[in-house]
N, C-alpha and C positions, 0 to 999 in steps of 0.2 A: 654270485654277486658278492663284491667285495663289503666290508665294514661300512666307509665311507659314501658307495653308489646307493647302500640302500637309507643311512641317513639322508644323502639328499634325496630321495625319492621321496622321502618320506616329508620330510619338508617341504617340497615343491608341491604334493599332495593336499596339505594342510593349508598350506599358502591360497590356492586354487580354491580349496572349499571355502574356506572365509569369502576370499573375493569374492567368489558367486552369492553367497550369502548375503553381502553387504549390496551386490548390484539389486538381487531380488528383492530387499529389502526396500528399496529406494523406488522402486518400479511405482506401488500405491499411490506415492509423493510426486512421482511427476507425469502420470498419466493421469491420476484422479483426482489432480487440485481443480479446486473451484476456479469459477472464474472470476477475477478481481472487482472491483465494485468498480473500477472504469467500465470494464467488459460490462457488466450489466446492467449501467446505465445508459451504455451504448446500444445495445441490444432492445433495451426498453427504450429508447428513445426513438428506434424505428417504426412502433408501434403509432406513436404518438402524430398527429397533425404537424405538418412541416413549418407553419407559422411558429407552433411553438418550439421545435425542433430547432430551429433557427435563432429564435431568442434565445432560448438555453444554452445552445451552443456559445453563440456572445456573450452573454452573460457571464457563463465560464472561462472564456479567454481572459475579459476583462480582470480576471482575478490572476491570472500571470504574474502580474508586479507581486503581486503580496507574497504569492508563492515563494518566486525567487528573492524576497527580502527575508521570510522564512528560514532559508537555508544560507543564504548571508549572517543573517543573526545565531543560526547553530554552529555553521562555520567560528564566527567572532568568540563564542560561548568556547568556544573547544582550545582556542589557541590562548583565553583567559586563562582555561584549564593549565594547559600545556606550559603556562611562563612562572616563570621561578622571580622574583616571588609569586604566590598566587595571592592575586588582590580579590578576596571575598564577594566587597563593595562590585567591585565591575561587575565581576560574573552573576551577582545579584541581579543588578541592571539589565543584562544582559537575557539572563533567562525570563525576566519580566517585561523587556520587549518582544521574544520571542513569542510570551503569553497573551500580547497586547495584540501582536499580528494575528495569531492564529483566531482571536475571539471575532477580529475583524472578519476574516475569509470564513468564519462558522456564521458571523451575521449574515456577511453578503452571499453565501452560498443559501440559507435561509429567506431571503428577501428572492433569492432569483426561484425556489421552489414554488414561496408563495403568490408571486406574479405569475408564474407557469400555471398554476393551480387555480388561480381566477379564470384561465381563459381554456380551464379544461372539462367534459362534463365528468359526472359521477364518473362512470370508468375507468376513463384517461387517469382523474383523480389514482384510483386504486391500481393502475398499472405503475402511477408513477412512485408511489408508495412502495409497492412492491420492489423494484427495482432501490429504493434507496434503504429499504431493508437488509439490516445485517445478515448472514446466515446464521444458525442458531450453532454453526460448531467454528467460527469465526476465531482462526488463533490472531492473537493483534501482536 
């Protein structure tokens, strides 16, 4: 074998082992992620009475608007970011509606638990707990 066949042999060798390395490596991450905290309060929600399954469900949609004001207000916040000059004042405003919304959809996501939760018994309570329980290795 000449000089150059077995440089690239040798390269394409090393090349190969990385990539397998870096595939194996990823494997843990995308077969053994958790499931999202929709997933599991979907999952616990089928446990649950359908009455309340029903209201919960609604209850959640109704927060749609806020949601996507949410991501309106970080969209706004970004392009404050992004403009020359950068007006402090706006983007102030701006992250403090952001704050304004979220405290909303954290109340009303609160109000729709504690109405689910009057109409649950002790169990139901602790399933539904359960399921809005963070995981303890929770990356955010």
């Amino acid at each position: 074998m000449n000089k150059s066949f077995k440089l690239a042999f040798i390269t394409s060798l090393v090349a190969n082992v990385l990539l397998a390395g870096i595939l194996i490596g990823q494997l843990p991450s995308r077969f053994g992620a958790p499931p999202s905290r929709q997933q599991r309060i979907e999952a616990t929600l089928q446990k649950l009475p359908e009455s309340v399954r029903a209201r919960f469900r609604e209850s959640l949609e109704q927060s749609t608007p806020i949601r996507e004001q949410i991501r309106a207000a970080r969209t706004g916040a970004l392009e404050i970011l992004k403009a020359e000059p950068f007006d402090e004042a706006a983007y102030d405003r701006q992250v403090k509606k952001i704050d304004d919304l979220r405290a909303q959809l954290s109340n009303r996501f609160a109000a729709i638990v504690r109405e689910s939760a009057t109409k649950l018994p002790p169990e139901g309570r602790k399933t539904l707990a359960t399921a809005l329980q963070r995981p303890s290795n929770a990356s955010r």
